[in-house]
LOMIGU-651277 format. One record per atom (N, C-alpha, C): residue in three letters; x, y, z. Coordinates in steps of 0.001 Angstrom, whole numbers, padded with zeros to 6 digits, always signed. Example, Ala and Ser with C-alpha at 12.3 -4.5 7.8 and 13.67 -1.06 7.14 Angstrom:
# LOMIGU-651277
ALA+013190-005690+007800/ALA+012300-004500+007800/ALA+013200-003300+007800/SER+012850-002250+007080/SER+013670-001060+007140/SER+012900+000030+007870/
END
This chain:
# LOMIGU-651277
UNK+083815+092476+091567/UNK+084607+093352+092402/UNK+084223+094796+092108/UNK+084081+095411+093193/UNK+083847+096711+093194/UNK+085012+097623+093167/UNK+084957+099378+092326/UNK+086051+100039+092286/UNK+086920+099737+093568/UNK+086093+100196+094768/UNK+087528+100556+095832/UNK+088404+098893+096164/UNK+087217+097756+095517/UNK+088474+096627+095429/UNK+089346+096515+094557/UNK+089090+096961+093507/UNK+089325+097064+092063/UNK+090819+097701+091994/UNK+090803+099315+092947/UNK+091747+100025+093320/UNK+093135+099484+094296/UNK+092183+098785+095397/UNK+093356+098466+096268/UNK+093995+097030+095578/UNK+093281+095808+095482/UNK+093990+095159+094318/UNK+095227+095508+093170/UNK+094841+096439+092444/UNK+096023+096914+091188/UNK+096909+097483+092098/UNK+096823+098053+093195/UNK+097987+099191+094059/UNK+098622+097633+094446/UNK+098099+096982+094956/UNK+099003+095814+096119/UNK+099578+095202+095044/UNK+099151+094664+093989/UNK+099795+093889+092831/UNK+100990+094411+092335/UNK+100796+096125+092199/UNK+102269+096891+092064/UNK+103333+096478+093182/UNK+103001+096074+094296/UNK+103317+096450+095740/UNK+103900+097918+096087/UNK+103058+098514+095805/UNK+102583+100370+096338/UNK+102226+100533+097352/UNK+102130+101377+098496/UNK+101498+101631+099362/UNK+100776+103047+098877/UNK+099551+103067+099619/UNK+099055+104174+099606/UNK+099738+105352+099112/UNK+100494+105674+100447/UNK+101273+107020+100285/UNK+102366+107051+098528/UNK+102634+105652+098166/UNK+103239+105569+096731/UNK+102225+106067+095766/UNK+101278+105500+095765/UNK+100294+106086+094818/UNK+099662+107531+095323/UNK+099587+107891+095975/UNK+099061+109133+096419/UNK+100129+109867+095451/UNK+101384+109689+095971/UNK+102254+110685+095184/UNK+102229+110569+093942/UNK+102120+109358+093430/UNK+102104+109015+091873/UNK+100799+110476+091391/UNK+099685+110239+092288/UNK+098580+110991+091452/UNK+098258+112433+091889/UNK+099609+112556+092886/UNK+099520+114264+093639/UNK+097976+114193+094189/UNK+097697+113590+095014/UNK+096985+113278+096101/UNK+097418+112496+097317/UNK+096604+112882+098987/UNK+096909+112359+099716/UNK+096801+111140+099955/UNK+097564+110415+100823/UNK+097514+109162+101237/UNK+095895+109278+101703/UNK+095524+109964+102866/UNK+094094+109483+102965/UNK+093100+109868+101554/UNK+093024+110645+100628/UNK+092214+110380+099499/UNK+092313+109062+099348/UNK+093572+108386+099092/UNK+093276+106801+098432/UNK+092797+106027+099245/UNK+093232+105813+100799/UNK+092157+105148+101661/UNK+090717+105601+101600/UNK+090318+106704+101459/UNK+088932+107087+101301/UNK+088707+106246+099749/UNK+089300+106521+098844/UNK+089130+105595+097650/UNK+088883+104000+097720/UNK+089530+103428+098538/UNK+089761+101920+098795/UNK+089249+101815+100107/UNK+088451+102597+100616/UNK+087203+102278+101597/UNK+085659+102232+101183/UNK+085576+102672+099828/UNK+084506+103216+099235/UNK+083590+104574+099813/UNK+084403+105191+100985/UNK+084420+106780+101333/UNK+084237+107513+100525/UNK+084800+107382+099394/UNK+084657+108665+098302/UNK+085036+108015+096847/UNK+084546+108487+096305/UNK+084377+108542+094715/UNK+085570+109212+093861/UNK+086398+108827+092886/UNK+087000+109626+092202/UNK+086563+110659+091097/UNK+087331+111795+090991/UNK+086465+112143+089642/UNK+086440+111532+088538/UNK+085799+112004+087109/UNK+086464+111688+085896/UNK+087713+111447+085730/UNK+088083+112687+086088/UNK+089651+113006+085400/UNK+090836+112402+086246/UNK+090143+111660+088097/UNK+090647+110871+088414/UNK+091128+109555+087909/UNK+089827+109300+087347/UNK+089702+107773+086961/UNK+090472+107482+085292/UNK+090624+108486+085085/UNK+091399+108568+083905/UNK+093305+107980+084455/UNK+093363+109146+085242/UNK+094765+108876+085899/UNK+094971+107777+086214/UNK+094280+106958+087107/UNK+094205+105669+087370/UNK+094128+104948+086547/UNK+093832+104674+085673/UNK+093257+104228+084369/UNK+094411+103479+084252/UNK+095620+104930+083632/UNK+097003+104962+083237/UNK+098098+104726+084047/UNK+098119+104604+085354/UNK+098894+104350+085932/UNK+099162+102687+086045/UNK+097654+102482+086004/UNK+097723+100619+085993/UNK+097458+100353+084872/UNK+097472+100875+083911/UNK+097754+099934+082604/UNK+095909+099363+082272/UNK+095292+099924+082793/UNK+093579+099095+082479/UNK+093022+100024+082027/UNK+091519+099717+081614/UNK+090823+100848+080773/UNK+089878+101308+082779/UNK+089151+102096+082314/UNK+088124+102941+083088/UNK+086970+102061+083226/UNK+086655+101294+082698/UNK+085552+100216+082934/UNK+085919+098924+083365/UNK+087429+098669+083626/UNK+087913+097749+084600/UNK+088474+098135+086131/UNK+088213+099306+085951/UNK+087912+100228+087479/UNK+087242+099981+087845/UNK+086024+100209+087342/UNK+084545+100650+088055/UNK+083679+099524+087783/UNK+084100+098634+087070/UNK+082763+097692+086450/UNK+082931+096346+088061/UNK+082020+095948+088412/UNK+082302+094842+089706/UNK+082592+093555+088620/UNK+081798+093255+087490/UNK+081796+091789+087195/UNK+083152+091550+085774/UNK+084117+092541+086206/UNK+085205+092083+084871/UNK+086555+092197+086251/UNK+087000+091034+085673/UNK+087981+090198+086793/UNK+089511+091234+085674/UNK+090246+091439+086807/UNK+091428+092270+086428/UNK+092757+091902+086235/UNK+092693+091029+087285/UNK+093911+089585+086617/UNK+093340+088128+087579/UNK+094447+087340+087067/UNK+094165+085729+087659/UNK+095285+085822+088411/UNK+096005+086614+088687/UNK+097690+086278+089543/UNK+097641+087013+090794/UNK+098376+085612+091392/UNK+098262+085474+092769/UNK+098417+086987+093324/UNK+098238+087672+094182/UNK+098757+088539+094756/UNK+100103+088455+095216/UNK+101390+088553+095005/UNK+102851+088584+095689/UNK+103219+090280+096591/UNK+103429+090094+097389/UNK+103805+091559+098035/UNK+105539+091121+098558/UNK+106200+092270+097934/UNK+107424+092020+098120/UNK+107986+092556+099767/UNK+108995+092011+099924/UNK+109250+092804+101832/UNK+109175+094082+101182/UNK+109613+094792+100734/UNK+110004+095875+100403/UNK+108915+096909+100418/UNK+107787+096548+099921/UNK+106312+097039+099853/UNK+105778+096689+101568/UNK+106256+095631+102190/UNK+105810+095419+103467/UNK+106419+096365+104307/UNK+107970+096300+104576/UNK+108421+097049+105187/UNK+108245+098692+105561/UNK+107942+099050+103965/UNK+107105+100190+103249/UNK+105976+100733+104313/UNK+104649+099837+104173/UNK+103721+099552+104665/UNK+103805+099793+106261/UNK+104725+099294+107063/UNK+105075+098681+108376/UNK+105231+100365+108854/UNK+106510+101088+107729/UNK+106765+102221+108623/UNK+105993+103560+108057/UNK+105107+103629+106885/UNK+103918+104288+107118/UNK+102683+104125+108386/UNK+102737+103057+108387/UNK+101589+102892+109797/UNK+102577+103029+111112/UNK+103519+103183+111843/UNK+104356+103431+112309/UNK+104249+105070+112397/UNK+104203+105810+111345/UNK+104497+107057+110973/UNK+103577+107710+111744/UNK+102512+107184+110719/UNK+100569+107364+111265/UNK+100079+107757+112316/UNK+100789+106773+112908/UNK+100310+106568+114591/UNK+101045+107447+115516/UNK+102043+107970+114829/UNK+102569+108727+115740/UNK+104171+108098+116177/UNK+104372+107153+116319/UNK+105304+106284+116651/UNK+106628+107186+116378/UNK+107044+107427+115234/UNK+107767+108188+115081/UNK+108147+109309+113463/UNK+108502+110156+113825/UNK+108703+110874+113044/UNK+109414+109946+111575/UNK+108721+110311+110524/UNK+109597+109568+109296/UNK+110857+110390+109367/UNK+111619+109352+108954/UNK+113212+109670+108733/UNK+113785+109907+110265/UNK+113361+109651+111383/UNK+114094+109933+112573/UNK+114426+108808+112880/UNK+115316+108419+113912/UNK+115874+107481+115155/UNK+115679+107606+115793/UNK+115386+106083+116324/UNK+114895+105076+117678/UNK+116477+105019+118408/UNK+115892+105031+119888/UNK+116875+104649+120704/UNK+116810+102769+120903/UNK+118517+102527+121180/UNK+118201+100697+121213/UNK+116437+100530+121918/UNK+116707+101126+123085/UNK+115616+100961+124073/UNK+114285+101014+123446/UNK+113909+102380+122754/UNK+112740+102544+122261/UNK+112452+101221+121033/UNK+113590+100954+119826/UNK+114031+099987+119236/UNK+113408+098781+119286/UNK+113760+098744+120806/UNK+113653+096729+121075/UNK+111735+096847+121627/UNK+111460+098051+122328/UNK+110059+098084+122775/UNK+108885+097756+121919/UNK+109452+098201+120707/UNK+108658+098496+118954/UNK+108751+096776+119154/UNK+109660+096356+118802/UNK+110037+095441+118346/UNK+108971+093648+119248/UNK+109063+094167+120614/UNK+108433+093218+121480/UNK+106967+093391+121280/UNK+106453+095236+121405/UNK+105236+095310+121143/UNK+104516+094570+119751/UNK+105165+094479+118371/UNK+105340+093711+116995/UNK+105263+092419+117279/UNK+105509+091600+117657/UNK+105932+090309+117893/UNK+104694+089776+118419/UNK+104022+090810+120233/UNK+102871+090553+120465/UNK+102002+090516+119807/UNK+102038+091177+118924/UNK+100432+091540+117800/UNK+100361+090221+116785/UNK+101898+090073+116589/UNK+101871+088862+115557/UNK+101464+087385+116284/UNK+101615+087342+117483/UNK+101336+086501+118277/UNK+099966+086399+118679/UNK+099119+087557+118910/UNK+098057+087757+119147/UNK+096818+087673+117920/UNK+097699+087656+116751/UNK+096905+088043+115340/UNK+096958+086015+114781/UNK+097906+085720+115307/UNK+098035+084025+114896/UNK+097208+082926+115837/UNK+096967+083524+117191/UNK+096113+082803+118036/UNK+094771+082631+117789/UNK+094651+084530+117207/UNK+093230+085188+116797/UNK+092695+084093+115548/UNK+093590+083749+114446/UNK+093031+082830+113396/UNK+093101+081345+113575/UNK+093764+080958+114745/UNK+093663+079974+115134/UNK+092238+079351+115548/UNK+091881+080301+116438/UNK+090489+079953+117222/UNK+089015+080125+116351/UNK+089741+080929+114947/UNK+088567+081813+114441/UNK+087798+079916+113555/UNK+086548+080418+113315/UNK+085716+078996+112631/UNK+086076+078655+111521/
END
């Protein structure tokens, strides 16, 4: 495994989102997607921080062939939900911390449902 798997792995295992760890390391949410895209490189003194935040040394960052744990991945709703209304945010959808009308509400809600519907057909058919 390579760093930016290395990275997004230990974040999801916390169940963190981006924007959680961004703040953890007073960096932006997109630095860490650029991090966990392999876009960009951390510094030293990044990889130090990181280091410490997950509890691993600096050569279980960066090294591809040292495995970081054996446990399953679990993501709690809480980290999902998390997740759901950062990308929500992202897109524009709506302002964090504002209110939906029922109307706008239930639209989110049908448009969601399609994707999940569309994303379950999609692995259905896939080989």
């Amino acid at each position: 495994m390579s760093f930016n798997k290395n990275i997004k792995k230990l974040r999801m295992e916390k169940g963190w989102t981006q924007v959680q760890l961004s703040q953890k390391l007073g960096v932006t949410a997109k630095t860490i997607s650029f991090y966990e895209t392999g876009d960009r490189e951390p510094s030293r003194e990044m990889l130090i921080k990181l280091a410490e935040i997950f509890n691993v040394s600096v050569d279980k960052l960066i090294r591809k062939d040292v495995p970081i744990s054996n446990k399953e991945r679990q993501i709690s709703k809480e980290a999902m939900i998390n997740d759901i209304k950062q990308i929500l945010t992202d897109i524009g959808a709506f302002e964090e911390n504002a209110s939906l009308s029922q109307e706008e509400y239930d639209e989110w809600l049908r448009f969601m449902r399609a994707q999940v519907m569309a994303f379950r057909e999609f692995n259905k058919n896939r080989p």
